[in-house]
N, C-alpha and C positions, 0 to 999 in steps of 0.2 A: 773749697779747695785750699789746701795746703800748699805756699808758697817756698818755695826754697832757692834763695836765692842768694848772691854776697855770702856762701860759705867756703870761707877762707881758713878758718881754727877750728879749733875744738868747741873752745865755749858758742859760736852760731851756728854748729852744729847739733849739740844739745840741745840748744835752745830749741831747732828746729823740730829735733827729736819730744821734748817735752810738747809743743804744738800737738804733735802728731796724736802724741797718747791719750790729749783731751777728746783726742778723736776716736777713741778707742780703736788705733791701731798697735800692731806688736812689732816690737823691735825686728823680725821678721819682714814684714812688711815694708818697715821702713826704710833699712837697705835694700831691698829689692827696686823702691822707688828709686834712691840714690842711684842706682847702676841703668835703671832706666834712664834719669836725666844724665848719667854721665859725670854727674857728681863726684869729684874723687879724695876719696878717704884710704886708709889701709888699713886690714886685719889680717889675724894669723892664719885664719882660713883661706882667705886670698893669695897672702904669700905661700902656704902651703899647696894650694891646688896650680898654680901656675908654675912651680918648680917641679911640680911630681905628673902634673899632665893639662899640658897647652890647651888639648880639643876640650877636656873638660870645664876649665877654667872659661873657655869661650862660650861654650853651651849653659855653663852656669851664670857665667854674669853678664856675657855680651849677649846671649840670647834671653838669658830668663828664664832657662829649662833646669828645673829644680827637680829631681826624680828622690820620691820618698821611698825608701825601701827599707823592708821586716828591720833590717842590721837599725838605719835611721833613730827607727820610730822606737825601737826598744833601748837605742842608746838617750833619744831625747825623754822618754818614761821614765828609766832610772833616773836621770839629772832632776826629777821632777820630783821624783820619789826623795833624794838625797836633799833637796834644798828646802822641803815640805821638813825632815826629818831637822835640821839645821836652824831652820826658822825657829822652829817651837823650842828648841835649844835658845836661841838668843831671846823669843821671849819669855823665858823661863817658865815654860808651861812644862808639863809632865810630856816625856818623850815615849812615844809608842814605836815598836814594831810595823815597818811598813810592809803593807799588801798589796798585793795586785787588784785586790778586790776593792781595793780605793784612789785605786789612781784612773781616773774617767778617759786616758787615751789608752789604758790597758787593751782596752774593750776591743781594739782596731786591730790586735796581736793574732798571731793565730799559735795555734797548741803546741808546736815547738819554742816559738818564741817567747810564748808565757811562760813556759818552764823555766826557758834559760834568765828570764826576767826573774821569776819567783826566785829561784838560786844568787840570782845579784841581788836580789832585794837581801839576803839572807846575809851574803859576805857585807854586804854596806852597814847591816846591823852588828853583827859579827866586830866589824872591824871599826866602827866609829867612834869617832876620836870623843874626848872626855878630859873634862879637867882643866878648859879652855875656855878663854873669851869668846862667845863668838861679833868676831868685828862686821861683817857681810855674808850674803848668802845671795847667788845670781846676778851679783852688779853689773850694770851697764857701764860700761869706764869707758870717757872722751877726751882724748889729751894730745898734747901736740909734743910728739917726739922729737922732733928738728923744725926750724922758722923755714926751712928750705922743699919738707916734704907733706902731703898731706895732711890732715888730722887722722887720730887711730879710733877705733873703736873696738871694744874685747865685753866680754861678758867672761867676769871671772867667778869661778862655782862658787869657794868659801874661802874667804880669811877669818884667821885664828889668831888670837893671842894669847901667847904661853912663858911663862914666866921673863916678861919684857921683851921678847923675839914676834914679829907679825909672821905668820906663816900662810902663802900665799896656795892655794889646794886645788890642786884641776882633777878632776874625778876624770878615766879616762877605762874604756869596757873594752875588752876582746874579746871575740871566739877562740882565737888563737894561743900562741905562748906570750908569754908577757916579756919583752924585749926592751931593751934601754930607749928610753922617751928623751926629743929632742929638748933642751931648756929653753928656746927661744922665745917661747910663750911666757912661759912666767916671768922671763927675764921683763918682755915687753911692762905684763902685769906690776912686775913687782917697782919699776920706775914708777909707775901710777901712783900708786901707795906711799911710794919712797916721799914722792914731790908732798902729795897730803897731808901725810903723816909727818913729817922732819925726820926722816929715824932711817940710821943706814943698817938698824939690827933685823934685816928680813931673811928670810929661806922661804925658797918655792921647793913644792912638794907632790908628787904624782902620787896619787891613791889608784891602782891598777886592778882592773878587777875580770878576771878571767871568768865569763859565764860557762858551766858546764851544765848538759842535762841531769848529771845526777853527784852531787857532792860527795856521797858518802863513798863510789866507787873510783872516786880521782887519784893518780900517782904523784901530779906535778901543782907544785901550788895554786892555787886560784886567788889570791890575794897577794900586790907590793906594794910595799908602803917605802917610795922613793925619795927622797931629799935630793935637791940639786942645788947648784949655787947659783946665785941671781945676781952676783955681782956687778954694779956697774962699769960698761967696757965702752961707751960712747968716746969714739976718739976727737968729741969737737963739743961746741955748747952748744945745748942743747935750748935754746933760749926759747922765747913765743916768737909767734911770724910778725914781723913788721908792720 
């Protein structure tokens, strides 16, 4: 058994979390514990399900009912596919072309969804970046925003570094139009960083990727490549908890 107790910051909450992984559980799991015991942390997906809808937010964390569905599982595919593609970047391995035929949770997709997967796989290649540090790929980030409010926890896709700027990159998939992305996230992310790094020279950036069934007969683009500002806007200090 994994105890979790006395978390009060960031750093006893990692710690908790490192615990967990000797266990071979996933960060997945591990929040889910957290919300069992009642544990309270915040993330972006939390503030964002309880501002956009109450029952859900309840069903998902006060009850525990996590519904996987086609959109899900082909959105958590690509990020798999992207960070696989990132990684071998940062360890400066030869970068290949990723397939569907090598990502092992493809396999769960069904034949619409593969397509519109094989098509993101295409724009991801298509459009990936080049000519860049890579600093992370899928990090786990644990920090405490205010001494006043819980610890955060984020999983940011890729930071980059580009001619002395960190650029902080959330990969983000639609079926839809590609519409203006809120910053609040990266803003979150890029304090992370900011603290780590000493360096106020960051930009967060949305890499938008519109899956369609067939690329070649599309009108509207299926690729943005958004920049936004991350500026620090904390109206208080932002210190550690007491």
């Amino acid at each position: 058994m994994i105890v979790m107790k006395a978390i009060r910051d960031a750093g006893s909450l990692e710690r908790s979390w490192k615990r967990s992984r000797r266990f071979g559980k996933e960060l997945g799991d591990f929040v889910k514990r957290l919300d069992r015991l009642q544990i309270p942390y915040i993330s972006h997906s939390k503030v964002t399900c309880v501002e956009t809808c109450a029952r859900c937010y309840y069903k998902r964390y006060v009850l525990g009912e996590d519904e996987q569905t086609g959109a899900m599982l082909r959105g958590t595919v690509f990020h798999q596919a992207a960070a696989g593609l990132y990684e071998a970047v940062r360890r400066g391995e030869s970068v290949k072309r990723p397939k569907v035929a090598d990502l092992p949770l493809a396999r769960d997709l069904t034949g619409s969804n593969r397509q519109l997967l094989k098509n993101g796989l295409e724009l991801l290649w298509l459009h990936r970046w080049e000519g860049c540090d890579v600093i992370a790929v899928e990090e786990v980030l644990f920090f405490d925003l205010h001494r006043r409010l819980p610890p955060v926890i984020g999983v940011v896709d890729l930071v980059l570094q580009q001619n002395g700027t960190m650029l902080v990159v959330d990969h983000k998939t639609t079926t839809g139009k590609l519409g203006l992305m809120d910053a609040d996230q990266l803003v979150l992310y890029a304090e992370h960083f900011r603290r780590c790094h000493a360096t106020n020279s960051i930009v967060g950036v949305f890499d938008h990727y519109r899956l369609v069934q067939n690329l070649g007969t599309i009108r509207k683009t299926a690729f943005r490549r958004s920049p936004v500002s991350v500026d620090r806007a904390l109206p208080y200090d932002a210190g550690p908890p007491p």
